[in-house]
C-alpha positions in Angstrom: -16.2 9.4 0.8 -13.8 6.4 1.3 -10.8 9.5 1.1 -10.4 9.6 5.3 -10.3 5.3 5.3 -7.5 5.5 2.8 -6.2 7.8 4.4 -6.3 5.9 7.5 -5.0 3.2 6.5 -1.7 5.1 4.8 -0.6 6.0 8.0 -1.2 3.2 9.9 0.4 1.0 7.1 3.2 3.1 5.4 4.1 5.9 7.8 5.7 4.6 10.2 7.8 7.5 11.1 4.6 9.5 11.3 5.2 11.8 9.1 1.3 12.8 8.2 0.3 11.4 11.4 0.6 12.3 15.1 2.4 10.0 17.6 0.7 11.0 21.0 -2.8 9.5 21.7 -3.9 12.5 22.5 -3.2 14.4 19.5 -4.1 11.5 17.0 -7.4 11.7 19.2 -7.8 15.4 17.8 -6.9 14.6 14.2 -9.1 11.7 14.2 -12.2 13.9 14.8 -10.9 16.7 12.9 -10.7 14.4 9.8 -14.4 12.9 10.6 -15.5 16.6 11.3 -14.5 17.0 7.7 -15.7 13.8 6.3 -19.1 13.9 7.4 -19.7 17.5 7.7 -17.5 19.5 5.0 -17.1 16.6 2.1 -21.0 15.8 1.6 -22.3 19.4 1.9 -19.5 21.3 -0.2 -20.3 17.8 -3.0 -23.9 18.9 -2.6 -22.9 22.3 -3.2 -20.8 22.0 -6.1 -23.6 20.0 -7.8 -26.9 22.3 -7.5 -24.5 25.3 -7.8 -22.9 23.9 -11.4 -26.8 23.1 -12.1 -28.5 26.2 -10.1 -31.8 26.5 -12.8 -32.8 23.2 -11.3 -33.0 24.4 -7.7 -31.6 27.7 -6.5 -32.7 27.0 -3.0 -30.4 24.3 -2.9 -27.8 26.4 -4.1 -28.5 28.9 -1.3 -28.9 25.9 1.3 -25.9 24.4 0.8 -23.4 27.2 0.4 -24.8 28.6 4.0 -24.1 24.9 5.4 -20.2 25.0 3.3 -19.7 28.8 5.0 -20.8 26.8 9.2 -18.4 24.3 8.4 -15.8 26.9 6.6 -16.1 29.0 10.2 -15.8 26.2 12.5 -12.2 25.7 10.2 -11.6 29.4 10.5 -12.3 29.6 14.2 -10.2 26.5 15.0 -7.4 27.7 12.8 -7.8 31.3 14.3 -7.8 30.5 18.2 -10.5 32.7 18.7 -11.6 30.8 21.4 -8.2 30.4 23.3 -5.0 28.4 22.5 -3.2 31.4 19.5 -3.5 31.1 15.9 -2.9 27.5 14.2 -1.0 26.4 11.1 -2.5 23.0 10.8 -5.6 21.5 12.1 -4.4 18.6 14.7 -1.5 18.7 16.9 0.0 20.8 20.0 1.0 24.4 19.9 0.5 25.4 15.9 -0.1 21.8 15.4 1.5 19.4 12.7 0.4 19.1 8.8 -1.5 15.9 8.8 -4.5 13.6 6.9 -6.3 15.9 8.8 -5.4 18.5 6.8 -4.6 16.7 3.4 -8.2 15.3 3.4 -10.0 18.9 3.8 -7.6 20.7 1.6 -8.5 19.0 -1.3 -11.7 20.3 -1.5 -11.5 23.6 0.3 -8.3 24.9 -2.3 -10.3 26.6 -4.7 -12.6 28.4 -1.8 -12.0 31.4 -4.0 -13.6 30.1 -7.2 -16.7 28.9 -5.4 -18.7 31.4 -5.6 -18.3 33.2 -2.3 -18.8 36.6 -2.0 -16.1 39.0 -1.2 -17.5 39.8 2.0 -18.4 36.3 3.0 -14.3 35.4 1.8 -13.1 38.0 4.4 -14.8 36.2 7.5 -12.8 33.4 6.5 -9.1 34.8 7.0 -7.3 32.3 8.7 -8.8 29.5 6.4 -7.3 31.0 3.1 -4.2 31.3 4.7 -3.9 27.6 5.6 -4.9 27.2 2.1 -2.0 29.0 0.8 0.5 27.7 3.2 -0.2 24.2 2.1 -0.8 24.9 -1.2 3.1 26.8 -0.5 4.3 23.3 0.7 7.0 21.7 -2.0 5.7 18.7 -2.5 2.1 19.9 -2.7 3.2 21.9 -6.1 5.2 18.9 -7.5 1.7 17.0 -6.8 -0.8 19.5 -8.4 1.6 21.1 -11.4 0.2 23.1 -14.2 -1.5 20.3 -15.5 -3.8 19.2 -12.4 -7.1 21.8 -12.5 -9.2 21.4 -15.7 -9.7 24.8 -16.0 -5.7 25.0 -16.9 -6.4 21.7 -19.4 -9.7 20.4 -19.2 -8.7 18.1 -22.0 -6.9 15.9 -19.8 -10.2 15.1 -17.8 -11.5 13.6 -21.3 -8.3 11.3 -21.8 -8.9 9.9 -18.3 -12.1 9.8 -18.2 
């Protein structure tokens, strides 16, 4: 949970150019709460998720109970990132216009990247359009690649996870 203080501290300490960050008040104002919206809303119920759905005999109501709280959270995204309540379709999460790639949106990418090996339903994936394509579009970004590689997910080697661990 201490991801959105690190990340905090990053820009504040070593970005001075704001280059994951927003310069006007108002817009770090709107990235602030979009990374706390994640923080304590999307990180502890997708973790809970994870968990009972990777051990569902021990309580499938859980499983069911968390994934509907993951899919609220996953539609605020989608209707933020959408515009369907004014403004036009978004790139990013904070900033004017189509707003800026921020920690924002590094903090809730990292856990919302594999929505499609979650377990969702097909149906429940297509209410969630605009989400997978900011997925993809950071997931496109160059120096997101060079940072993942082949080697990153465990399903591609989950020997490394042993080595580390």
């Amino acid at each position: 949970m201490e991801s959105s203080a690190e990340l905090l501290y990053l820009v504040n300490s070593a970005d001075e150019n704001n280059l994951f960050w927003l310069s006007d008040p108002i817009d770090q104002s709107e990235a602030f709460q979009w990374l706390i919206f994640w923080h304590a809303s999307g990180q502890p119920n997708q973790a809970q998720y994870n968990y009972f759905r990777n051990n569902a005999d021990q309580s499938p109501h859980a499983v069911d109970r968390f994934k509907r709280e993951v899919l609220r959270v996953y539609d605020v995204l989608e209707i933020r990132l959408s515009g369907r309540y004014g403004g036009g379709t978004r790139e990013y999460l904070a900033g004017q216009g189509k707003g800026k790639y921020s920690i924002a949106d590094i903090n809730a990418w990292a856990w919302i990247r594999n929505i499609r090996r979650i377990g969702f339903s097909e149906n429940e994936l297509a209410q969630l359009p605009h989400l997978q394509q900011w997925v993809d579009r950071i997931a496109a970004r160059p120096a997101v690649e060079r940072g993942l590689g082949e080697w990153y997910d465990e399903d591609v080697h989950p020997e490394l996870l042993l080595e580390t661990a």
